[in-house]
C-alpha positions as CSV (number, residue, x, y, z in Angstrom):
1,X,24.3,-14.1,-1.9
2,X,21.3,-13.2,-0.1
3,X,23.5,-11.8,3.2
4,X,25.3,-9.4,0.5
5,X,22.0,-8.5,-1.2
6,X,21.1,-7.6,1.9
7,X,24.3,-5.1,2.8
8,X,23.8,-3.4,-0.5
9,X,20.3,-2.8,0.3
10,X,21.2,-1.3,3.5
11,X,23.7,1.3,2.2
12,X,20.9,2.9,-0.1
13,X,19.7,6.7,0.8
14,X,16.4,5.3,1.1
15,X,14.0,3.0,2.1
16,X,11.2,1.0,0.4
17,X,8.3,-1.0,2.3
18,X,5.5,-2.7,-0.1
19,X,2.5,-5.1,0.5
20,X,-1.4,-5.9,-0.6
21,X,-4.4,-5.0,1.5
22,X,-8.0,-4.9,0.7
23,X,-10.4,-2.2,1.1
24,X,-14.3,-3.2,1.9
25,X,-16.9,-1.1,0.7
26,X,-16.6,2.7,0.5
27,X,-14.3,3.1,3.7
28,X,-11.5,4.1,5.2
29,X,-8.5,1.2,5.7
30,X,-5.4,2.3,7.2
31,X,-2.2,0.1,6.5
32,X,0.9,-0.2,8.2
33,X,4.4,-0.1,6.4
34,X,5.6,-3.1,8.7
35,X,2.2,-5.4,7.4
36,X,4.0,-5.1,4.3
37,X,8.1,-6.1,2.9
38,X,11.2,-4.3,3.4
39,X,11.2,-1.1,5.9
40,X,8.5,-1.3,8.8
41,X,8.8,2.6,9.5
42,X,10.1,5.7,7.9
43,X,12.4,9.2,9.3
44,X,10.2,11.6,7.4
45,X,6.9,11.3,5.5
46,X,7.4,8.9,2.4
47,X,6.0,8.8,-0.8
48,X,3.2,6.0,-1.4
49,X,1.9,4.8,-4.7
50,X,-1.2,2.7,-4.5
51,X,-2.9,0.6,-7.4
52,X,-6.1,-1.8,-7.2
53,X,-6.5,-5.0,-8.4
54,X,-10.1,-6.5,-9.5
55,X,-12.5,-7.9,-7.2
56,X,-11.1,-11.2,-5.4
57,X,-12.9,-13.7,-7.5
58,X,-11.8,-11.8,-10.6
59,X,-14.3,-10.4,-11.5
60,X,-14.3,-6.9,-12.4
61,X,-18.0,-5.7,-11.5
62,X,-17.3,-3.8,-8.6
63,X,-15.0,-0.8,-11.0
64,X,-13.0,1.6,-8.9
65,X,-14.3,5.6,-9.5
66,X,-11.7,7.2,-6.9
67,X,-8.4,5.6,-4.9
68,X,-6.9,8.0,-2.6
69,X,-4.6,8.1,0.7
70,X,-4.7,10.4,3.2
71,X,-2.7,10.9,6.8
72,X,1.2,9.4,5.2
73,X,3.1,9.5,8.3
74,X,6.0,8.0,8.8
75,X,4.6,4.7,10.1
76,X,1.3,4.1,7.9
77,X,-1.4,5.3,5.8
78,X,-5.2,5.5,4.5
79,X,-6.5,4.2,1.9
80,X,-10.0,4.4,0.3
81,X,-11.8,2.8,-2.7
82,X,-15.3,3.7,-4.2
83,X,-16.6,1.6,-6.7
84,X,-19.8,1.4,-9.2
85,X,-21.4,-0.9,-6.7
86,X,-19.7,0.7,-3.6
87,X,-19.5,-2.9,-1.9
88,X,-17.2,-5.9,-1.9
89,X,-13.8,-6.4,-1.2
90,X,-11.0,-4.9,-3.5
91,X,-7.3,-5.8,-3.3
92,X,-4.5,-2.7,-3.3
93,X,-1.3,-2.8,-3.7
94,X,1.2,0.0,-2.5
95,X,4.8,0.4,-2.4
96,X,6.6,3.4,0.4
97,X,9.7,5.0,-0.7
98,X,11.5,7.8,1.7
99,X,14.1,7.7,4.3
Protein backbone atom coordinates (compact mmCIF):
# COMPACT_ATOMS: atom_id res chain seq x y z
CA UNK A 1 0.00 0.00 0.00
CA UNK A 2 2.51 2.55 0.79
CA UNK A 3 4.44 2.04 -2.92
CA UNK A 4 0.87 2.86 -4.50
CA UNK A 5 0.16 5.79 -2.05
CA UNK A 6 3.16 6.87 -3.23
CA UNK A 7 2.29 6.74 -7.26
CA UNK A 8 -0.87 8.48 -6.67
CA UNK A 9 0.88 11.17 -4.89
CA UNK A 10 3.18 11.54 -7.72
CA UNK A 11 0.53 12.04 -10.51
CA UNK A 12 -0.94 15.14 -8.60
CA UNK A 13 -0.62 18.76 -10.37
CA UNK A 14 1.06 19.80 -7.34
CA UNK A 15 3.30 19.53 -4.72
CA UNK A 16 3.11 19.91 -0.93
CA UNK A 17 6.31 20.12 1.49
CA UNK A 18 5.36 20.74 5.47
CA UNK A 19 7.51 20.80 8.72
CA UNK A 20 7.94 22.65 12.30
CA UNK A 21 10.71 25.19 13.02
CA UNK A 22 11.16 27.59 15.82
CA UNK A 23 11.72 31.19 15.69
CA UNK A 24 13.91 32.89 18.68
CA UNK A 25 13.27 36.17 19.66
CA UNK A 26 12.15 38.93 17.31
CA UNK A 27 14.20 37.59 14.16
CA UNK A 28 14.40 36.50 11.03
CA UNK A 29 14.51 32.40 10.49
CA UNK A 30 14.59 31.21 7.09
CA UNK A 31 13.39 27.49 6.46
CA UNK A 32 14.01 25.21 3.77
CA UNK A 33 11.16 23.09 2.05
CA UNK A 34 13.56 19.88 2.11
CA UNK A 35 14.01 20.36 6.35
CA UNK A 36 10.44 19.60 6.21
CA UNK A 37 8.07 16.33 4.49
CA UNK A 38 7.08 15.68 1.00
CA UNK A 39 8.63 18.02 -1.93
CA UNK A 40 12.19 19.45 -1.07
CA UNK A 41 11.90 22.24 -3.87
CA UNK A 42 9.32 23.86 -5.95
CA UNK A 43 9.05 24.97 -10.23
CA UNK A 44 7.57 28.30 -9.37
CA UNK A 45 6.90 30.31 -6.20
CA UNK A 46 4.51 28.23 -3.86
CA UNK A 47 2.06 29.21 -1.58
CA UNK A 48 3.06 28.94 2.29
CA UNK A 49 0.76 29.02 5.24
CA UNK A 50 2.38 29.29 8.58
CA UNK A 51 0.75 28.93 12.12
CA UNK A 52 2.55 29.18 15.78
CA UNK A 53 2.29 27.04 18.45
CA UNK A 54 2.81 28.16 22.32
CA UNK A 55 6.05 28.51 23.90
CA UNK A 56 7.96 25.01 24.15
CA UNK A 57 7.25 24.38 27.73
CA UNK A 58 3.57 25.24 27.06
CA UNK A 59 3.25 27.93 28.38
CA UNK A 60 1.67 30.68 26.52
CA UNK A 61 3.42 33.89 28.06
CA UNK A 62 5.43 34.79 25.27
CA UNK A 63 1.85 35.81 22.84
CA UNK A 64 2.52 36.25 19.17
CA UNK A 65 1.56 40.14 17.85
CA UNK A 66 2.71 39.56 14.08
CA UNK A 67 3.79 36.13 12.00
CA UNK A 68 4.83 36.99 8.63
CA UNK A 69 7.06 35.39 5.62
CA UNK A 70 8.93 37.12 3.35
CA UNK A 71 11.39 36.01 0.20
CA UNK A 72 8.97 32.51 -0.98
CA UNK A 73 11.14 31.25 -3.55
CA UNK A 74 10.96 28.14 -4.89
CA UNK A 75 13.39 26.48 -2.43
CA UNK A 76 12.66 28.27 1.06
CA UNK A 77 11.28 30.97 3.02
CA UNK A 78 11.41 33.62 6.13
CA UNK A 79 9.71 33.55 8.81
CA UNK A 80 9.36 36.04 11.73
CA UNK A 81 7.53 36.09 15.20
CA UNK A 82 7.14 39.11 17.69
CA UNK A 83 5.74 38.47 20.78
CA UNK A 84 4.57 40.40 24.16
CA UNK A 85 7.94 39.59 25.65
CA UNK A 86 9.85 39.58 22.30
CA UNK A 87 12.14 36.58 23.59
CA UNK A 88 11.99 32.78 23.83
CA UNK A 89 11.60 30.22 21.47
CA UNK A 90 8.27 29.69 19.53
CA UNK A 91 7.42 26.64 17.48
CA UNK A 92 5.80 27.24 13.62
CA UNK A 93 4.38 25.09 11.64
CA UNK A 94 4.03 25.62 7.81
CA UNK A 95 2.82 23.63 4.91
CA UNK A 96 4.09 24.63 0.83
CA UNK A 97 1.70 23.92 -1.84
CA UNK A 98 2.70 24.81 -5.77
CA UNK A 99 4.23 22.93 -8.52
Amino acid sequence: LVGSEMCIRDRLPFKCAWGTTYVTGVSWASVSYSSGSGASSFSSTPVVIVSYGDAANGSSAYGVNALKTQAITGSNFQVCMSGGSGSGSREVHWIAIGT
